[in-house]
N, C-alpha and C positions, 0 to 999 in steps of 0.2 A: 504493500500500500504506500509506505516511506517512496520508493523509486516510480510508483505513477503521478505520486503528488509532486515528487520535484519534475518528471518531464514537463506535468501540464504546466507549471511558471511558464510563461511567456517571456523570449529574452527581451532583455534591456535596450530599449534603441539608446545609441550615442549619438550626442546632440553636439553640432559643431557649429562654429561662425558662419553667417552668412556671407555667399559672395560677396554681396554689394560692400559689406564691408571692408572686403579687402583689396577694394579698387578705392574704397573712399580712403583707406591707410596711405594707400601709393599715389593717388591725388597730393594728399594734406604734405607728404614728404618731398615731390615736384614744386609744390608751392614755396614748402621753407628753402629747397637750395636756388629754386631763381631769384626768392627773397633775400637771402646771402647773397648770391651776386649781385643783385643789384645796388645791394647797402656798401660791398666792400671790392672799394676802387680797385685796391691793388691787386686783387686777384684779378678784376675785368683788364686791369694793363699788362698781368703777366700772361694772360690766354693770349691778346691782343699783341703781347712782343712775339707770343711762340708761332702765332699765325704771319705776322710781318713777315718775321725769320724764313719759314717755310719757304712761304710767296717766295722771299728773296734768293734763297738759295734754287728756288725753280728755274727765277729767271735768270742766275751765275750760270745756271749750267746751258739751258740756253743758249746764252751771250758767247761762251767760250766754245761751244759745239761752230757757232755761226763764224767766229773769230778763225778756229780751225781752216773750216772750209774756205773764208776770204785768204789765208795764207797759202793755202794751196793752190786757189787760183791764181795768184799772186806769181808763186812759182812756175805756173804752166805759160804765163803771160811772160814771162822773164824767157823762158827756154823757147818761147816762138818769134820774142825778139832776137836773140841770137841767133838760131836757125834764119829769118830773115835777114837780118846782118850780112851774116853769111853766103844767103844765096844771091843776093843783092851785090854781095863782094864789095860791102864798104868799107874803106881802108880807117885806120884809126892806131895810135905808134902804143899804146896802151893794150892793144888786143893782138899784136903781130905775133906773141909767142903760144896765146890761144890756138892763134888761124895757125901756125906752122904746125902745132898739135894737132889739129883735127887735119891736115891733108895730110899728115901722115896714117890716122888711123883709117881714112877714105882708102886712101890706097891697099893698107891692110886688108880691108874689110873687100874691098873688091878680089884681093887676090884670094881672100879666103872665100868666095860667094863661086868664084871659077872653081874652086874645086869641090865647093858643093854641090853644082850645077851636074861635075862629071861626075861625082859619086852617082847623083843622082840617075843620071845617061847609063852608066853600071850596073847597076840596080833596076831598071828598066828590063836592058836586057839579060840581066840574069832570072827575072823572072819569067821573061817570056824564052829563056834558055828553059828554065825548070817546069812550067806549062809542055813543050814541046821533048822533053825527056820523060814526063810522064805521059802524055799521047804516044810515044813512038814504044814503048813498054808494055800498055796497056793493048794498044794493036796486036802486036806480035801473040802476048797471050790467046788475041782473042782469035789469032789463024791459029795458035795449035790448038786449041779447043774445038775448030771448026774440024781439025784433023780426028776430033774424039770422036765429034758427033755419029758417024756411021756406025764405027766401034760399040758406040750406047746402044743405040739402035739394035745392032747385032746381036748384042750379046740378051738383049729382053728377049729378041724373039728367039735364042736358042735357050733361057732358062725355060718360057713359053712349051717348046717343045718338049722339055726334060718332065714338065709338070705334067703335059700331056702323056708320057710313055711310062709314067710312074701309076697314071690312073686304070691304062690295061688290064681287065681281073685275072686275066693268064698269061703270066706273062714267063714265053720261051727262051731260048738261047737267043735268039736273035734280038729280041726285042731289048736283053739287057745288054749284047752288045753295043746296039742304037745309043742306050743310056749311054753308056760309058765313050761310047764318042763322042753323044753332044758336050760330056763334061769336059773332055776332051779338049774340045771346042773354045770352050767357054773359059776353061784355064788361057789358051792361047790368044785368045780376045783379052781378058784381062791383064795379060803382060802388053801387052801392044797401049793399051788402057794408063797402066801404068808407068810405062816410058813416057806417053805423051804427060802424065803428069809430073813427071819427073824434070823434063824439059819446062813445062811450064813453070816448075817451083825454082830451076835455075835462070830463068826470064827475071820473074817476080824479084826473085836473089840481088840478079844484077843491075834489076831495075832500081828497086831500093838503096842500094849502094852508090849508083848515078845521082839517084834526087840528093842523098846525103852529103855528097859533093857539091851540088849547085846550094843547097841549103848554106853548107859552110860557109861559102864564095857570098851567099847574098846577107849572113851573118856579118862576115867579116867589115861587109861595105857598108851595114846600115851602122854599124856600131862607128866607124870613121865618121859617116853621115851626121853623126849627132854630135861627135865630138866636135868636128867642125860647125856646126851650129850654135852649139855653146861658148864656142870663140867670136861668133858673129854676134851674138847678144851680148857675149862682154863689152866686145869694142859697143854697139850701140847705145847700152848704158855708161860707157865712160864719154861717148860723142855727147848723149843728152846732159853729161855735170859739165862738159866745155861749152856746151850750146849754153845753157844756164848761166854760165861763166863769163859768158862773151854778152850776154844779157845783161847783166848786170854791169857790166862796166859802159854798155851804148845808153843803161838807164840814170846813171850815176855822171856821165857824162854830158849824157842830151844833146848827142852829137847832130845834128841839123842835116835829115833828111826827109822828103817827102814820102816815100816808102814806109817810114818809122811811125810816125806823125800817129796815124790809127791805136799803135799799140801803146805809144807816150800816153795818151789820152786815155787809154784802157786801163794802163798800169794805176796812172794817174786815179781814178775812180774807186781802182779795189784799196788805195793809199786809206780814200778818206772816209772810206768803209771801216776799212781797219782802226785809225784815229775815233772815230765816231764807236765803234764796239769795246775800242780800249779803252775810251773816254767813260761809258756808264757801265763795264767792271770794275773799274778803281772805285767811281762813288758807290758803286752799289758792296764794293768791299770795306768801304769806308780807308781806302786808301787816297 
């Protein structure tokens, strides 16, 4: 009786805060910290320096991303005076040991471009050497196989026969002589069979051996190929620090020609591009 009167107790409900109230708590706490900020200055000037600061160093990086770029054009503007200089062939007693530099490396560069040129003529036809070694290989194979063909032929239609003379239900002296010749047969078909593949695997042999020759030969050329190449990019990167070279001293100069005039004028602009970006780095560094 004890154990049916505690089931029937009804449990306990637990009674908790209502929502509303705990939106009205996080209200009432929104309210006091805007109310603190608003009462106390100094916290509103130090949010206010750390967002300045931010901004400021966005636009540093910016500035100096853009400053980048204006010195780079800068430089390219500088190495196409020179190259114009240059091709223009204007004299100047400041640049004469630039210009005797660069027609020496012109010269270089030509003599190393001739023999790039014949690598290259080399390599041409060593590949169409190594196309026409493996055509004149692959041919050959394909007339002694042309030599098998019969042979194949042959010998199906006498295994053809052996199967037939095996199926005989009585089979007499003769009939296994028969046997024994087509086998006969077909062993000497099979060596004739055999030689032609024999020959053809000494084809394929020496075929393989030929292309590994010409392979060698067009190995040996492209590796030269590149080495001289790699000499023609150095001289052109050392041509483009004399171009540069020779730029700077026609900009430094401002040697008076009509030809030049466009790039003065160019140069001139990324100057005060650059002045102007350097100008609000410093203030904005407080330099």
């Amino acid at each position: 009786m004890e154990l049916v009167a505690f089931q029937a107790v009804p449990p306990i409900e637990k009674e908790g805060l209502p929502y509303w109230i705990f939106w009205f708590m996080l209200l009432i706490i929104m309210l006091l910290v805007v109310f603190i900020f608003l009462r106390d200055k100094s916290l509103r000037q130090r949010i206010s320096t750390f967002l300045a600061g931010a901004k400021r160093r966005s636009i540093l990086i910016r500035l100096k991303f853009q400053m980048k770029k204006e010195r780079q054009k800068r430089i390219a503007s500088l190495k196409r005076l020179g190259e114009k200089a240059w091709a223009e062939d204007i004299p100047h007693e400041e640049s004469e040991a630039i210009r005797a530099e660069l027609r020496g490396l012109f010269e270089k560069r030509g003599a190393f471009q001739m023999e790039w040129d014949a690598a290259l003529r080399e390599l041409e036809k060593l590949h169409k050497k190594l196309e026409e070694t493996i055509g004149f290989y692959r041919k050959k194979v394909e007339e002694e196989l042309l030599k098998r063909k019969p042979d194949d032929e042959l010998l199906k239609r006498k295994k053809e026969e052996e199967k037939a003379l095996k199926k005989v239900p009585h089979k007499d002296l003769e009939i296994e002589r028969q046997i024994q010749e087509v086998k006969a047969e077909q062993a000497m078909i099979r060596d004739h069979i055999n030689e032609v593949n024999a020959a053809v695997g000494e084809i394929e042999s020496e075929g393989r051996g030929k292309r590994r020759e010409v392979e060698k030969e067009i190995h040996h050329w492209e590796k030269k190929k590149e080495k001289i190449q790699d000499r023609i990019k150095e001289i052109e990167a050392h041509q483009e620090e004399l171009f540069f070279a020779l730029g700077r001293v026609f900009d430094d100069r401002r040697i008076d020609h009509p030809s030049l005039a466009v790039l003065y004028h160019e140069i001139d602009d990324i100057d005060h591009r650059i002045s102007t970006l350097q100008h609000r780095i410093e203030t904005l560094s407080g330099g």
